[in-house]
N, C-alpha and C positions, 0 to 999 in steps of 0.2 A: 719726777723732775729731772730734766736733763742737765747735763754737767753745764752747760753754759748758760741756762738759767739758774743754777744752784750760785754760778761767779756773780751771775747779775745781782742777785737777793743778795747776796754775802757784801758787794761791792758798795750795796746802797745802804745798806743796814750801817755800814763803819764811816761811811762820808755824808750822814745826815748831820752830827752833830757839825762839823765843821762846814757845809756847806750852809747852815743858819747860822755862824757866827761870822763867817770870813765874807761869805755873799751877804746877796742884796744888790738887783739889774741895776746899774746906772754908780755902782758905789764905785766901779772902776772904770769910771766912760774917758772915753778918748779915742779910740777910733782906729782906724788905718792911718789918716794920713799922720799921726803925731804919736805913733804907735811902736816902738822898737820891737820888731817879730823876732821874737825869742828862739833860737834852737831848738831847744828845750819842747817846743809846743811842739803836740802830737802833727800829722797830718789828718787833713781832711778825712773823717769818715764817708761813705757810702749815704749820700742824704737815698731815702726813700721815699715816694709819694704812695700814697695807699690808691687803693681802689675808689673808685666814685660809687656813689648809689647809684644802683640803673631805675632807681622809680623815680618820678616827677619830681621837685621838689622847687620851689615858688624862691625865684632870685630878685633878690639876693635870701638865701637862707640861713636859720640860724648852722651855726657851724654843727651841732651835734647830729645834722641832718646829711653831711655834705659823704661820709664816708657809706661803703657798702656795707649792711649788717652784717652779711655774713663774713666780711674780710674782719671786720670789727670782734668777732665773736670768736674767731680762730685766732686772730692775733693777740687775743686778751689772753686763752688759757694758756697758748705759745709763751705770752713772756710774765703772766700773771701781772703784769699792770690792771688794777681800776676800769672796769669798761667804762664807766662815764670819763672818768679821766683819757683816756686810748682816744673817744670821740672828739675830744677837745685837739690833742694835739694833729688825729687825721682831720681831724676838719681846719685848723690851723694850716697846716701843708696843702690843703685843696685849695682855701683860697688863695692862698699868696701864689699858687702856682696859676690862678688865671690873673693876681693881679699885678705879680711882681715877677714873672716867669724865670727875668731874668738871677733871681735868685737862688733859686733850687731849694728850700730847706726843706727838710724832712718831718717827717712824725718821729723818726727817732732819734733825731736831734733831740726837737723839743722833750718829748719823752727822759733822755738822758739828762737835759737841765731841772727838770721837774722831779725828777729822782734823786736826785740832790739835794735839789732846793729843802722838799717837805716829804720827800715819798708817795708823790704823785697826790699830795692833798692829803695823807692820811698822818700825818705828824701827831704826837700825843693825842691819838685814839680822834681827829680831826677824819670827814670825809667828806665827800662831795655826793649832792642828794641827787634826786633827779634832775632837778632845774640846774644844777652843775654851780651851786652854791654851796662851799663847803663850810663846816661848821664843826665845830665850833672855831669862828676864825683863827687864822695862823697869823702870829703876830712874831716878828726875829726879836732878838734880843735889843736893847739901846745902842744905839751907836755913839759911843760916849767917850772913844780911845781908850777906852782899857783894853788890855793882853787878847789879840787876837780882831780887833774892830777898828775899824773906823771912825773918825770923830765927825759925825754932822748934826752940826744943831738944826732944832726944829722946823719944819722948813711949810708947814700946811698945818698949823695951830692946832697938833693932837687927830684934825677929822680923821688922818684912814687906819693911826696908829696908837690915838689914845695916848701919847704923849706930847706933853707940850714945850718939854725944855729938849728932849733928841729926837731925831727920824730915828724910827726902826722901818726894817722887812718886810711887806706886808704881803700875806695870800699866796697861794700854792706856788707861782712862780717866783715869790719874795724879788719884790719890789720896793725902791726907796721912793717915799713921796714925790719926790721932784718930778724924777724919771716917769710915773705913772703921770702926774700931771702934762707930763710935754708927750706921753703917746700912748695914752692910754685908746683900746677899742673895745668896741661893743658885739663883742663876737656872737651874744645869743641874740641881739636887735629885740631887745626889753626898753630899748633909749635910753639907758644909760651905762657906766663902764665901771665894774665893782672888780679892783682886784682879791677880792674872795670868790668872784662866781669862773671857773675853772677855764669859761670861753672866752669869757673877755682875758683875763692873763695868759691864757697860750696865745691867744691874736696878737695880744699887744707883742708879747715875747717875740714871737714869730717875726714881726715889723719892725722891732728893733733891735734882732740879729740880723732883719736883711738889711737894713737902712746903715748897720754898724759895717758889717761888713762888704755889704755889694753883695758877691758871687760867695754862696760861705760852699759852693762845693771844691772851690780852688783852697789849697794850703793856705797861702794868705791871707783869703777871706774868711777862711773859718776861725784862722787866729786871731783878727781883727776884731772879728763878733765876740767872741768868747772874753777877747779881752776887754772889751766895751761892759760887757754882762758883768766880770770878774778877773780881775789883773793878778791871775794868780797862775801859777803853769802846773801845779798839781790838779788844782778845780780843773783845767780844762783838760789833761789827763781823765782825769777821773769820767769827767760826763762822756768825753771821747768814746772810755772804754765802753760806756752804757751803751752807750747810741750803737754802737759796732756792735754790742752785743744783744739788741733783740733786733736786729734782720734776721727775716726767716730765709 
């Protein structure tokens, strides 16, 4: 293991716990324009777009289909991310990059929030199978305002979190109900959008850091999205450092 994957593992290993107490996309929404851009916040990372598949693939596709295997395959043991998980956020960056070009986000953006969030879906012994449905679901803590959380009542009667008095986090990108409800996608086109299945939450992810921030490869756009996702300038520290750190 190379020294800069040994920081990345080391980096994700210490900001799991607090990135499932303090996140959760949408718990800190607000945006650029109502947004005070903090010093503090890193700059823009190097967004990267992965390779395309060069064999056929029937459009619109599901997202696990959109990257090149073999770029897929090198960059997995390069930064030992999950390959079903890798799939998800390069297929995530492929399509926003023909449908929202003007946004630039990366696979190792996403990758770095996903590293966070749960450890790319693998959270207490949780993984994502082949259908990119991870299991046993990743559920955050209550958001209840005690020491370190958010206080939001329940907000979609228990369906995606099993609680009916507070929203929690839900699925590898940890999402709060609301937020999944106003943009959730259907990244594997099964018809419908589970944020436990790995493609729908990097899509949706993906759409509402571009939508949060516009351009996230300009400084202020990426601070904008980040702080949309999580109003916090360690978290975005932190995923920053991720993202910077698996470009090959």
């Amino acid at each position: 293991m190379t020294p800069r994957r040994t920081r990345a593992a080391a980096l994700t290993t210490g900001l799991l716990l607090s990135g499932l107490l303090l996140s959760g996309c949408g718990a800190g929404q607000g945006g650029q324009s109502n947004w005070r851009l903090d010093r503090d916040y890193p700059p823009a990372p190097q967004q990267q777009v992965p390779e395309p598949s060069a064999e056929p693939v029937t459009n619109p596709a599901p997202l696990a289909e959109l990257a090149d295997p073999a770029w897929l395959q090198d960059a997995a043991e390069r930064t030992q991310i999950p390959l079903r998980a890798l799939a998800a956020y390069a297929g995530a960056s492929l399509r926003l990059a023909q449908t929202e070009p003007q946004c630039g986000i990366g696979w190792n953006a996403l990758a770095g929030i996903g590293a966070v969030e749960s450890v790319h879906g693998s959270y207490q012994g949780a993984r994502a199978g082949a259908d990119g449905t991870v299991t046993p679901p990743i559920i955050g803590v209550a958001l209840d305002g005690s020491a370190g959380v958010m206080e939001i009542l329940d907000t979609d009667d228990g369906a995606l979190d099993d609680d009916t008095q507070w929203d929690r986090a839900v699925g590898p990108m940890q999402f709060i109900p609301s937020t999944w409800a106003a943009y959730a996608q259907d990244g594997n086109l099964d018809g419908q959008a589970d944020p436990q299945q790995i493609d729908d939450a990097a899509l949706t992810a993906a759409r509402y850091l571009c939508q949060s921030g516009d351009d996230v490869t300009t400084d202020d756009g990426w601070t904008a999205a980040l702080a949309a996702y999580n109003r916090s300038v360690s978290y975005a520290n932190d995923v920053t450092e991720l993202a910077e750190s698996y470009i090959g």
